[in-house]
C-alpha positions, 0 to 999 in steps of 0.5 A: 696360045693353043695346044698343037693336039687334038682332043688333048691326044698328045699323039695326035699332033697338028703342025700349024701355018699361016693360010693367007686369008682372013676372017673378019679380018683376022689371020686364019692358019692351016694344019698341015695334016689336014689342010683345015682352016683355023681363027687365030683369035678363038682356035675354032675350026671353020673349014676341013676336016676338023671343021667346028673343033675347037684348040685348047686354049692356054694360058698367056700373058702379055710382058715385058721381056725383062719382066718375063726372064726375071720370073722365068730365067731358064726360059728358052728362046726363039731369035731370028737370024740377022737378015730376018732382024734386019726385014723385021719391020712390021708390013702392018705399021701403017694399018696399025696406026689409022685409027680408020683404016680397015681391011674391007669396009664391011668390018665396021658393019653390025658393032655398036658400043666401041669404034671398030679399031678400039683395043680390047681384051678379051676373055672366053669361058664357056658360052660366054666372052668379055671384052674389057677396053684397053684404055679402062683396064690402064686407068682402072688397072684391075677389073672384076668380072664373071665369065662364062660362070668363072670369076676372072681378073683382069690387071695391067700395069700401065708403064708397061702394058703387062696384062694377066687375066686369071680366076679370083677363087683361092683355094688354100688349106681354108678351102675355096674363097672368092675374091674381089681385088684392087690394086695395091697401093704403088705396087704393080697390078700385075704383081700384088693385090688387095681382096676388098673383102678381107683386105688380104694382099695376094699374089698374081701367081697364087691365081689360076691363069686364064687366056686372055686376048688382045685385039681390035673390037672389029676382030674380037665382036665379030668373032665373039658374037653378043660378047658383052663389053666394059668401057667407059 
């Protein structure tokens, strides 16, 4: 997710579309004011006007509805019409599910560590990108680490697949304090933690959110060159 405004200029807004095209085979947009081209998966300019800029990044997640309308009930919603319903099979579904399967061949080309179509999630900070194996992250639930200078967290409930990322320094009436976290007891991950420093129990959302990525290894190491990876 990206702010649609440029520089943080809230008067200088860009209305986005998708372009078509693919780099390292992921979905490239287009700004109808300029008509320059943008990565889905870092919000970097790569052809334009606006070449080399870069979107904000903004915090996301990645729920479940029931989950998300319980802790946001005033939510707003946007719902497709009953024919869009209706076509809403994904074109993707078979690509999805080939574990071998590429768009062009050369996408498996410069990557080692993990298969090309191995799920990841990724975190950027500063000059600096993570990507941390899905399957890790469902039998760990809670992985600690250090981007780009940040100290991030990343959970997941594994019934659902909810993922959050966010920074592990509290800052409450005692000042700053860095926290190391693992789950807490049968208790969601994504909910409840526990600091294996003080063995204080802490909410997720006493956090600051960071963005976190969900893609392919392919998708997310050739966009994120030298990007260091957790798996098992």
């Amino acid at each position: 997710m990206y702010s649609r405004s440029i520089d943080g200029d809230q008067n200088n807004l860009r209305t986005f579309g998708v372009s078509g095209k693919l780099w390292h085979g992921v979905l490239v947009m287009f700004d109808r004011e300029t008509d320059s081209y943008w990565t889905q998966l870092d919000g970097r300019s790569i052809q334009g006007q606006h070449q080399g800029d870069r979107l904000e990044h903004l915090a996301s997640e990645f729920t479940s509805w029931d989950a998300w309308v319980t802790a946001h009930p005033e939510t707003l919603v946007l719902k497709k019409s009953e024919e869009e319903s209706e076509q809403s099979a994904s074109h993707y579904a078979d690509y999805f599910a080939d574990k071998d399967k590429l768009f062009f061949p050369e996408l498996a080309e410069g990557l080692s560590v993990l298969e090309p179509k191995d799920l990841v999630y990724g975190v950027f900070a500063g000059h600096d990108a993570l990507a941390v194996k899905a399957d890790l992250l469902a039998e760990e639930r809670v992985v600690n680490a250090v981007v780009g200078g940040i100290p991030i967290a990343l959970v997941m409930e594994p019934s659902s697949g909810f993922v959050r990322a966010f920074d592990r320094r509290l800052r409450d009436e005692h000042g700053v304090r860095l926290m190391l976290f693992e789950p807490y007891g049968n208790e969601s991950a994504c909910e409840l933690l526990r600091d294996t420093i003080s063995g204080e129990v802490r909410s997720v959302d006493e956090f600051t959110p960071h963005r976190i990525d969900r893609a392919f290894w392919y998708a997310w190491g050739h966009s994120h060159q030298g990007s260091r990876v957790l798996a098992r």
